[in-house]
C-alpha positions, 0 to 999 in steps of 0.5 A: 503469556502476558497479553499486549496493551495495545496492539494492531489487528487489522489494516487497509490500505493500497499501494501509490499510483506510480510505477515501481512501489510494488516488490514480492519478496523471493523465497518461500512465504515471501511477502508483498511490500508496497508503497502506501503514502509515507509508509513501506507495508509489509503484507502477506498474501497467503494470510491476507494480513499486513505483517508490519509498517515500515515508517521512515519517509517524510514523503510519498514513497515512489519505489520498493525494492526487495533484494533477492539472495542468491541461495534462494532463501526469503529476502530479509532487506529491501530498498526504498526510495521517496518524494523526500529526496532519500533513499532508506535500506530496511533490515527485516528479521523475524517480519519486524524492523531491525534496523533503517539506515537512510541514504541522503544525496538526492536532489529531487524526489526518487523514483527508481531504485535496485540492489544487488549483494556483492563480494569484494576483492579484497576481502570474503565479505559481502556487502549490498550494491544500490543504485537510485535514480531520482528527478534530479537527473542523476543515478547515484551509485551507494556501497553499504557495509553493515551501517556505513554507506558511502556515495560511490559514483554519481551518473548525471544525465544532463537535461534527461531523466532515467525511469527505471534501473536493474543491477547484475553481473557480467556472465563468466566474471567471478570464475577463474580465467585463463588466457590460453584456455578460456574460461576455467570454473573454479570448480573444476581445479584440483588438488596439485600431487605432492610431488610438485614441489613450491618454488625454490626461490620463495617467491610466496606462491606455490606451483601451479597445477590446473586441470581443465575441459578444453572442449566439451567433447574431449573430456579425456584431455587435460592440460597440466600448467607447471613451472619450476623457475622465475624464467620459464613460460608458464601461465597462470590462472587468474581469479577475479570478482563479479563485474555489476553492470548498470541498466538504465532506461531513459527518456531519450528512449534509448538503455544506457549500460554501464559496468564498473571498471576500476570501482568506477562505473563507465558507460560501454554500450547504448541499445536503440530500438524503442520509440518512446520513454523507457519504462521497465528493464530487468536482468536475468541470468539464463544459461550463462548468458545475461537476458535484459528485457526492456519495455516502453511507452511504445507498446512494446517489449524488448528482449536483449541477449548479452553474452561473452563474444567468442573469439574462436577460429570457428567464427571468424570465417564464417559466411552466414547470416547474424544478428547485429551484434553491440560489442564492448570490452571488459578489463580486470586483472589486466584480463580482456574479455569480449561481450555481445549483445544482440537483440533476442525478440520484439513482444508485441501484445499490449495496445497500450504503455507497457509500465511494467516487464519482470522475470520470474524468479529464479529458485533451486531445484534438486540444489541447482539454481534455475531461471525460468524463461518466463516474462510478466508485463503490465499495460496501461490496456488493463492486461497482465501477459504471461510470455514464454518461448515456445518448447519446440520453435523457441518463438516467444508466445502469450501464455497467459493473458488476465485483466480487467474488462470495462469499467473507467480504470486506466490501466496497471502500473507494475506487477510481480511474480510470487516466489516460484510463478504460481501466483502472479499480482497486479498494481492498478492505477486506482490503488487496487491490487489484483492477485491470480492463482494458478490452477494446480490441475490446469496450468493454463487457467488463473483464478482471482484471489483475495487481497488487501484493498483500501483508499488510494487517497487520505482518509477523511472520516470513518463510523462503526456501524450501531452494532460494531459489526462492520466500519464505513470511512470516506476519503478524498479518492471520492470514494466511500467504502465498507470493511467487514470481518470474513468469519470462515468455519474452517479457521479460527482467525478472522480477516478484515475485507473491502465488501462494499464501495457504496458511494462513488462520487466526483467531489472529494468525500470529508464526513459522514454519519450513520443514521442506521445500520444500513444508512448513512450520510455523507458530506462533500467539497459540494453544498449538499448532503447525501443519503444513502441505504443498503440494497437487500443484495448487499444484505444477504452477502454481508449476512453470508460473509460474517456469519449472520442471521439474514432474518435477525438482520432485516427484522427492523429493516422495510419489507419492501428494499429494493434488490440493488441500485445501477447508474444509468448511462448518462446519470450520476446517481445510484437507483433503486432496482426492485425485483420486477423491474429486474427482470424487465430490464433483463428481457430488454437487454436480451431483447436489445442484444438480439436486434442490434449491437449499437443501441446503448441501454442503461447498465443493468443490476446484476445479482452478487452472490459474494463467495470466499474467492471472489470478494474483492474482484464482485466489489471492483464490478460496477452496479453490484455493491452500490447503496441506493441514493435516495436524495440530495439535502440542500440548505448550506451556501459552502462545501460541507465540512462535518456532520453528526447524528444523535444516538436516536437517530432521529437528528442530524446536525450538518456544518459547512466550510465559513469565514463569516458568521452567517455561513457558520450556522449549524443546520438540524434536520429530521431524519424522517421527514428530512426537512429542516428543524433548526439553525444554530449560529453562533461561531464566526468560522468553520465548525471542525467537529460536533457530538451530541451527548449519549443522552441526547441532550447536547450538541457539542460544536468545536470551530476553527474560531478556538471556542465551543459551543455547548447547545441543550435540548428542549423539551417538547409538547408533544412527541411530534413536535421537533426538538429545540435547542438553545445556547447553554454555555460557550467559550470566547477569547478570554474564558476559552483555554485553547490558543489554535484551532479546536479539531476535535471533540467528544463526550464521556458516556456518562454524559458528563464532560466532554473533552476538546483537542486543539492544535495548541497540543493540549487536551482539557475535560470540561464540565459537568454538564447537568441536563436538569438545569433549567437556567438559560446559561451557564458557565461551563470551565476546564474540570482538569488538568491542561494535558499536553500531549507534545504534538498538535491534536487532530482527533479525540476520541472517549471510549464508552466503557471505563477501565478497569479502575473506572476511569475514562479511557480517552484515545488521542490522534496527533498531526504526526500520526501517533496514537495515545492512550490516556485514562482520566477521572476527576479528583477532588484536589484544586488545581487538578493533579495526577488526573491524567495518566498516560497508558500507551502510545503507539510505536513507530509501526504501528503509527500513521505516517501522516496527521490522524483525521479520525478516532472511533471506538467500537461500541462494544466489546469483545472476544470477535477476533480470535481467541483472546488471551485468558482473562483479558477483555478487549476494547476496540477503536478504528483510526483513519489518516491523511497517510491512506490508510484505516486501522483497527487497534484493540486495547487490553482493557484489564491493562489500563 
């Protein structure tokens, strides 16, 4: 089998922070789709990988919805709704994309989407029923029959908004009705003896001959229906389709039912009870009867009961005492028929909003559908509540309560059952993902499971640590997070996992750099630079969970790392906890807890001890996976804007946000002594990117003013002296060849050329660059061909080692998330031709939906993941975006 150019192998990311843009697929091996930015992830909890990216939004998706087959089979279409006014209906097959057909009509922004299969009457096919709710204040009505979708109503709620919507059908409409006996199951008619003859006046039907159960215990009675001529009593059975009814929950805290009437949808009933905004409503078919469960910013949970009214000479002189009951009527097929609704119970249980109520799944069993009487809802209190009727009262009782304790989270947005109930996940208002696992042995008892994690907010900056074995990225969530490999002896592949979160911060992060492999800076929308290193805590659970050696890991760090960092109460800033001041702290916390309840102390350190069933829930515990902060580096008067660090690490070069040219000025520091060695000025606006050359002899700067700067290092005295660098070459408005802002630069590995990326689309090599001239300045133009990607570059990024054929292998991010791969090597024509050639670009799934901040490439290859295909060798490179998301491509490099 050919091996892939190009392919994604590991992704990061967690759903929006709204309600309802969380959906588990029914069926066996469902899978979890979300809402992550523009893009609908497809991921699968058993393997803890993400299947596909379905792109097709142009804004934030706010909704997702799988549709649920009625004989139980996984679900291959979903429904999804966006910030880009539109509604889009995905067809999934074989966990890819088959095909995306886009429902346009909405004013403003989708927030509520659901979808059901419907069977017409006039025909046998089916075709999928959708409705959409958006902040326009409509509920818009569409029918989709194989590509071709049609508007079929649109519900205006004046100045009022609906939240959340559920399609189904009315109990006993697509069975066969009989006036005279009721209900008459299809199922149930027979085979007419062939003595009965058809109508002697070919009226073109034949006669008629019915068999039916009039009371369940009277199964001996039948009724035979026959009739011979036009103008005898007789009575016929009707067939007819199902009825959809509509649940709208609104603002005016009230449920708004419609059910389509003549392929019109008419309001029938309204359902009063809650006091405050309507958050969830879902359906559920139980015995013949339709459940609705409604929950709502009043804290509570509701449960309707709709059911047919019957009109049976039993009930109507009868004294005793009922529920209320909201009675409406249905007409079809000029039949009548008489439903109820009636308030079933009150859940009471949750101390905040409920966001979120759904039914567990329905699933055959021995082949007979079944629909458990289960009910999971999410709170804003940070609990999920499993409830279910209790077996011999039938009162409605918490089984099963999970959450989060502490912390500074508020609360769950949405949750879902997995196909038959034995897992259960929760959608929290950070982003996170929380996923529990029923006991096999113990019904009652739920563990915590591992699930993806990531950034809730765009993704500024990411490094490969020196040995390529984990990547650090920072995000303007203010959070600064570590993805390492899970390398288990029990299986082959290798899963990728949030380990660490080792900045926390109150200013949106942009950049940062590695100084080691464990330390890093990073920079802030503040004027001032961060350093960070690892605890030994962190070390032996990073050594444990990829399957390192702890003494080959530390033998080049300090003997003396401190066990871990705590925040104080009242402190901003992680500090170091050594191993006797640990156990101090303990006796004073026992001590505290022995005296009195209201004396607060600092939160204290609390060893880890990752294992492979609790990663992501020890990584959400604060104090435990925090870096030491071990200072604050002032010099710059703006916010910090990018930052670099030479391959000795021994220099960081530092840049800050700048209209003028004074504020421009790039700042070295020593990062040893941390004190400042130089400023570099030349450029008028804000440094974009910096790079210094693998030989650290240069420091590249890109700006925002469209020129480089090009700086070489000095050579010293003596080896304690700092370095210093001065001016080698630059551009200005008539040398330099990018007409828009330069985003990005970096360096080939030879140290050689250099290549810059502009928003002008184009991507030009520059050089050579020779280190043993000693002339002041030189004048350094385009070695190649102007390449012009057809998009603006946002990112550019050298691979250190060449193809196969020996030529550079450059990685190109564009501003509408597309990825491409291009190789270059310097030919001795003028002008330069052929120098470029494009290999591969990612697809439509495998792209970001947003503009790519940051291309990195692993600084090694290799066979890490998993087996490889027979002689193919991989190279690696991580890309991050303004779309929430990191990914981890591998190229075949033999392919290039």
């Amino acid at each position: 089998m050919v091996a892939p150019v190009l392919e994604t192998s590991h992704v990061f990311c967690c759903p929006n922070r709204v309600r309802g843009v969380l959906s588990w697929s029914s069926g066996p091996g469902g899978l979890l789709a979300f809402g992550t930015s523009c893009s609908v992830v497809l991921y699968d909890p058993l393997k803890r990988v993400v299947v596909t990216n379905l792109n097709g939004h142009t804004a934030r998706v706010n909704c997702v919805q799988w549709i649920c087959k009625q004989d139980g089979s996984p679900s291959t279409e979903l429904v999804s709704g966006g910030s880009d006014n539109q509604v889009i209906h995905w067809e999934i097959e074989n966990n890819q994309l088959l095909k995306a057909v886009h429902l346009q009509g909405h004013e403003g922004p989708v927030y509520a989407v659901h979808a059901v299969y419907q069977r017409g009457t006039s025909d046998a096919a089916l075709h999928t029923l959708i409705v959409s709710a958006a902040s326009d204040s409509t509920v818009r009505l569409w029918s989709k029959k194989s590509s071709e979708v049609t508007c079929l109503q649109t519900l205006n709620f004046g100045d009022g908004f609906t939240l959340a919507v559920c399609l189904s059908f009315l109990p006993n409409t697509n069975d066969t009705y009989r006036p005279d006996l009721g209900q008459l199951p299809r199922r149930q008619a027979r085979k007419p003896p062939a003595s009965l003859a058809p109508c002697p006046r070919s009226c073109g039907f034949m006669v008629s001959y019915y068999v039916s159960i009039w009371d369940r215990n009277l199964w001996e009675k039948q009724y035979f229906v026959t009739f011979i001529e036009h103008f005898q009593l007789f009575v016929k059975p009707v067939f007819f389709s199902p009825v959809p009814i509509l649940a709208c929950g609104d603002d005016d805290c009230r449920i708004h039912l419609f059910a389509q009437q003549n392929d019109q949808f008419q309001k029938v009933l309204l359902l009063c009870g809650h006091e405050d905004w309507i958050r969830g409503v879902e359906w559920a078919a139980i015995g013949g009867d339709l459940f609705l469960a409604s929950c709502s910013q009043d804290c509570l949970i509701r449960i309707w009961k709709l059911y047919v009214k019957s009109t049976s000479m039993e009930t109507q002189g009868d004294d005793n005492i009922r529920l209320k009951e909201n009675t409406f009527t249905i007409e079809n097929e000029s039949i009548t028929i008489a439903f109820a609704v009636t308030l079933e119970t009150v859940l009471a249980g949750h101390e905040n909003w409920v966001n979120a109520v759904h039914w567990q799944p329905s699933f055959y069993k021995d082949g007979i559908l079944q629909q458990p009487m289960r009910l999971l809802s999410a709170s804003m209190d940070k609990t999920m509540i499993l409830w279910a009727p209790d077996e011999e009262s039938g009162v409605w009782l918490e089984q099963v309560r999970v959450g989060e304790v502490g912390g500074n989270t508020l609360g769950f947005y949405d949750c879902q059952f997995n196909e038959d109930g034995s897992m259960i996940v929760a959608h929290a208002f950070h982003g996170a993902l929380h996923l529990w696992k029923q006991n096999a042995v113990n019904p009652r008892e739920w563990t915590p499971e591992i699930v993806i994690s990531g950034h809730f907010d765009g993704v500024q900056d990411l490094m490969w640590d020196p040995e390529g074995e984990f990547i650090i990225t920072v995000g303007t969530d203010q959070t600064t997070r570590l993805f390492a490999p899970w390398k288990r002896k029990d299986q082959l592949q290798v899963t990728w996992h949030e380990i660490a979160r080792p900045q926390i911060h109150g200013y949106d992060l942009k950049c940062l750099a590695m100084i080691n492999r464990f330390q890093f800076v990073s920079g802030a929308d503040e004027k001032v630079l961060r350093v960070f290193s690892a605890p030994r805590n962190f070390v032996e659970n990073f050594c444990a969970i990829t399957g390192q050696s702890l003494n080959h890991v530390l033998c080049n760090q300090e003997s003396d790392l401190p066990e871990g960092a705590t925040v104080p109460a009242l402190g901003l800033s992680n500090k170091a906890v050594f191993q006797g001041k640990l156990f101090v702290s303990k006796i004073i916390k026992c001590i505290v807890e022995l005296t009195t309840e209201a004396t607060e102390i600092d939160a204290v350190f609390t060893f880890v001890s990752l294992n492979t069933t609790t990663i992501d829930e020890d990584v959400s515990k604060p104090n435990n996976l925090y870096w030491l902060h071990e200072g604050r580096r002032y010099g710059h008067g703006y916010e910090i804007f990018c930052v670099a660090c030479n391959n000795s690490k021994t220099l960081l070069a530092s840049a800050c946000k700048a209209a003028k040219k004074e504020h421009a000025a790039i700042i070295l520091w020593n990062t040893t002594s941390w004190k400042q060695v130089q400023n570099l000025v030349f450029h008028s606006l804000t440094v974009t990117q910096m790079a210094f050359s693998p030989n650290d002899k240069f420091l590249l700067a890109v700006s925002r003013d469209r020129t480089w700067s090009l700086w070489k290092r000095q050579d010293t005295i003596s080896p304690e002296f700092d370095p210093i660098f001065s001016l080698f070459a630059f551009t200005n408005k008539i040398t330099s060849v990018h007409s828009r802002i330069i985003w990005s630069c970096d360096w080939s590995p030879d140290s050689k050329y250099f290549f810059t990326g502009s928003r002008d689309k184009k991507v030009v090599v520059w050089g050579e660059c020779d280190a043993s001239d000693d002339c002041i300045e030189h004048n350094i133009g385009p070695c190649s061909s102007v390449l012009d990607v057809g998009g603006a570059v946002t990112a550019v990024s050298v691979c250190p080692m060449f193809s196969s054929s020996q030529r550079y292998v450059v990685a190109v991010g564009l501003e509408c998330g597309k990825i491409c791969l291009y190789t270059w090597k310097k030919t001795d024509q003028v002008p330069e031709i052929n120098d470029w050639i494009q290999c591969v670009e990612t697809s439509q799934s495998q792209s970001h939906t947003l503009a790519i901040k940051k291309l990195c490439w692993k600084n090694c290859s290799g066979n890490t993941d998993q087996s490889e295909a027979e002689g193919s060798e991989w190279l690696h490179f991580a890309s991050c975006g303004e779309d929430h998301t990191v990914k981890i491509y591998r190229v075949n490099r033999c392919a290039l």
